[in-house]
Residue, then its C-alpha position, 0 to 999 in steps of 0.5 A: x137303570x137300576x131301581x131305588x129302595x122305594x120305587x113301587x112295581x107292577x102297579x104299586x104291589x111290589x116295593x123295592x127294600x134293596x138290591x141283593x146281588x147282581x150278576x152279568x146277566x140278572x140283577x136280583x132285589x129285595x121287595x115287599x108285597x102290599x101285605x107285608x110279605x118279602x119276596x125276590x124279584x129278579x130281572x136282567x141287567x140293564x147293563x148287559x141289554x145295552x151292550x146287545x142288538x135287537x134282536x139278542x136283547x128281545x130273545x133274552x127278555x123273551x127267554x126269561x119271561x118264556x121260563x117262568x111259567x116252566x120254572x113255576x110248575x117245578x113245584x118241589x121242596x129244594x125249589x125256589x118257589x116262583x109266585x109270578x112274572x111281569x114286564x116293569x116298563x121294558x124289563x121283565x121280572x120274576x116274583x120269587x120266595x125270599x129265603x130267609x138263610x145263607x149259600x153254601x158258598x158264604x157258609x163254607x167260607x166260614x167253615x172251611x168244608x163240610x163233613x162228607x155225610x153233610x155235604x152228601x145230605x145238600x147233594x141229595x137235595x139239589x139232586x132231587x130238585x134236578x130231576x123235577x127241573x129235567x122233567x120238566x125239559x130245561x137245564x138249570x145250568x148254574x148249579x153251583x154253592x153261591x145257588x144253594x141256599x140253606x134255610x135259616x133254622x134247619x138244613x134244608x136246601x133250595x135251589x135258586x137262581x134261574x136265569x140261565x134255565x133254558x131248553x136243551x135245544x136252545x139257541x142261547x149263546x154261552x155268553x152267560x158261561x163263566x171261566x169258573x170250576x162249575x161250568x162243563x166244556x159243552x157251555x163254553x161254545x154255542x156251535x151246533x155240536x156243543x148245543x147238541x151236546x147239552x143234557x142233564x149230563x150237563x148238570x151233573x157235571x156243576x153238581x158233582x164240582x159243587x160236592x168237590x167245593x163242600x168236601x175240600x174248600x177249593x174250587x176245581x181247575x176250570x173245564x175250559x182250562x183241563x181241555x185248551x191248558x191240559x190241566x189236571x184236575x185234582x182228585x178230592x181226596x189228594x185234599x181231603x183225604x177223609x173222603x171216601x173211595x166211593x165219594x171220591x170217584x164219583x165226583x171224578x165221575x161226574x167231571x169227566x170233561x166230555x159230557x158222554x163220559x159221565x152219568x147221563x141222569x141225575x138218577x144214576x149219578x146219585x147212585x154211584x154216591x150211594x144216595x136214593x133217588x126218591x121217596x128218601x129220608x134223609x137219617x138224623x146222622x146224616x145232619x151235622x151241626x154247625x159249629x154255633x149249635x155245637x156251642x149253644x149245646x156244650x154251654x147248655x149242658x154245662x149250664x145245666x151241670x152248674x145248675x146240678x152242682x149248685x143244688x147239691x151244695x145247696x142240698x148239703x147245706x141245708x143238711x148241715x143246718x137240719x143235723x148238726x154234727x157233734x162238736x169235736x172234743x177239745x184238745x191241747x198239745x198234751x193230749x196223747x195221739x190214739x191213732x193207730x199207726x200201721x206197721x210191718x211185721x218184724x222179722x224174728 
């Protein structure tokens, strides 16, 4: 059963506005506290726990309401920020920030790519939230352009979407993985050794295939697919060719299809991209402007260049009108032509 715009939560200090979006896994809705404040709530779908046994559906319920208070110590900027947990009947919640913004998926769709510096500016942010998430001893296992939202106003961007956050030894089956560009071999398969094989690595693979996304505007051939079809992963510069060497390898880097192949931190990961680590500012040319500020800009500055224009013939006017010129003297058809005329040098 999915909630109504309406239905009040948690004792009534929580009311549902509207569903957001929903997944295999969780269902996402717009809420509003007893102050007014919007928040996220996020529980899982009814239809997938129908669908397990006991025993499945309890891990899962357990799982999410285990996380939260993981997740809610990751306090970092590029970070959702967790506010709390509770069970609404036999589905567990999490309460989270609502971001006014949009993902990088809906605004790459609209752009077709970012520049590099700009798509290096959102990396190095999702980076950043990575390393809290790995200290704090949990994948997040999802990263990917439709998880990154960036707040409305500014370019700064926060990572969301926690429901397949689970601890490195964790049990939990790849039910959750998808066929998409975004998921490393080792999530496809829940044997022992897959399990085993599960780091930051693990993230890092998501991560560089979200760079290869905002650099190309194409989602890369699927891990599974490389590994049963023997596909070829495209490098992105063959796409795109205003990446750099640098750029391009790392990504290649980052995708190599077995996890011991690629860097084992996200701290030397963003390295071999040429990107600090921590303490980092990020420099003024690194933020590109969208392509609405880009307009707003031109139209202001020719706002202003009418706005000079008209002055000074305003300026001139009002000269006319202050210091008259001498009116011109008469003149009819007779009246001989005193130009002088230029005209070469005869030859003696």
């Amino acid at each position: 059963m999915t909630w109504a715009p309406g239905q009040k939560l948690h004792r009534d200090k929580y009311e549902i506005k509207r569903e957001l979006g929903r997944g295999r896994i969780g269902i996402t809705y717009l809420a509003t506290n007893r102050d007014g404040k919007e928040t996220v709530i996020k529980t899982l779908n009814p239809d997938l726990l129908n669908q397990l046994s006991l025993e499945d559906r309890n891990y899962l319920e357990s799982g999410l309401l285990d996380e939260a208070p993981k997740l809610a110590r990751c306090k970092h900027p590029n970070i959702v920020l967790m506010i709390e947990s509770f069970k609404e009947g036999d589905l567990p919640c999490i309460v989270m920030e609502y971001i006014q913004g949009d993902n990088l998926a809906n605004i790459i769709r609209t752009r077709g790519f970012f520049p590099e510096k700009e798509a290096l500016g959102y990396i190095q942010q999702i980076g950043q939230a990575l390393i809290e998430v790995h200290k704090q001893g949990f994948l997040h296992r999802d990263i990917k352009p439709e998880n990154i939202m960036v707040r409305a106003g500014t370019y700064q961007a926060v990572l969301i979407d926690f429901d397949l956050a689970r601890g490195f030894d964790s049990p939990l089956t790849s039910r959750g993985a998808r066929v998409d560009g975004f998921t490393p071999i080792e999530l496809y398969s829940n044997s022992t050794r897959q399990q085993a094989r599960r780091g930051a690595w693990t993230d890092i693979y998501s991560l560089a295939a979200t760079l290869y996304v905002l650099l190309t505007g194409q989602q890369p051939v699927s891990a599974i697919d490389r590994k049963d079809q023997n596909k070829r992963l495209a490098e992105p510069k063959e796409l795109n060719n205003k990446i750099s060497d640098r750029i391009n390898n790392a990504i290649i880097q980052g995708m190599e299809l077995e996890p011991e192949q690629r860097r084992q931190t996200v701290e030397d990961w963003l390295k071999e991209l040429g990107l600090q680590t921590r303490g980092f500012s990020l420099p003024k040319l690194l933020w590109i402007k969208p392509l609405w500020a880009r307009i707003i800009g031109i139209l202001t500055v020719l706002g202003l260049l009418a706005g000079i224009i008209s002055g000074l013939d305003a300026t001139i006017n009002l000269r006319d009108k202050l210091f008259p010129k001498p009116s011109a003297t008469p003149t009819n058809s007779t009246t001989q032509d005193t130009t002088p005329s230029l005209s070469l040098p005869q030859k003696k």
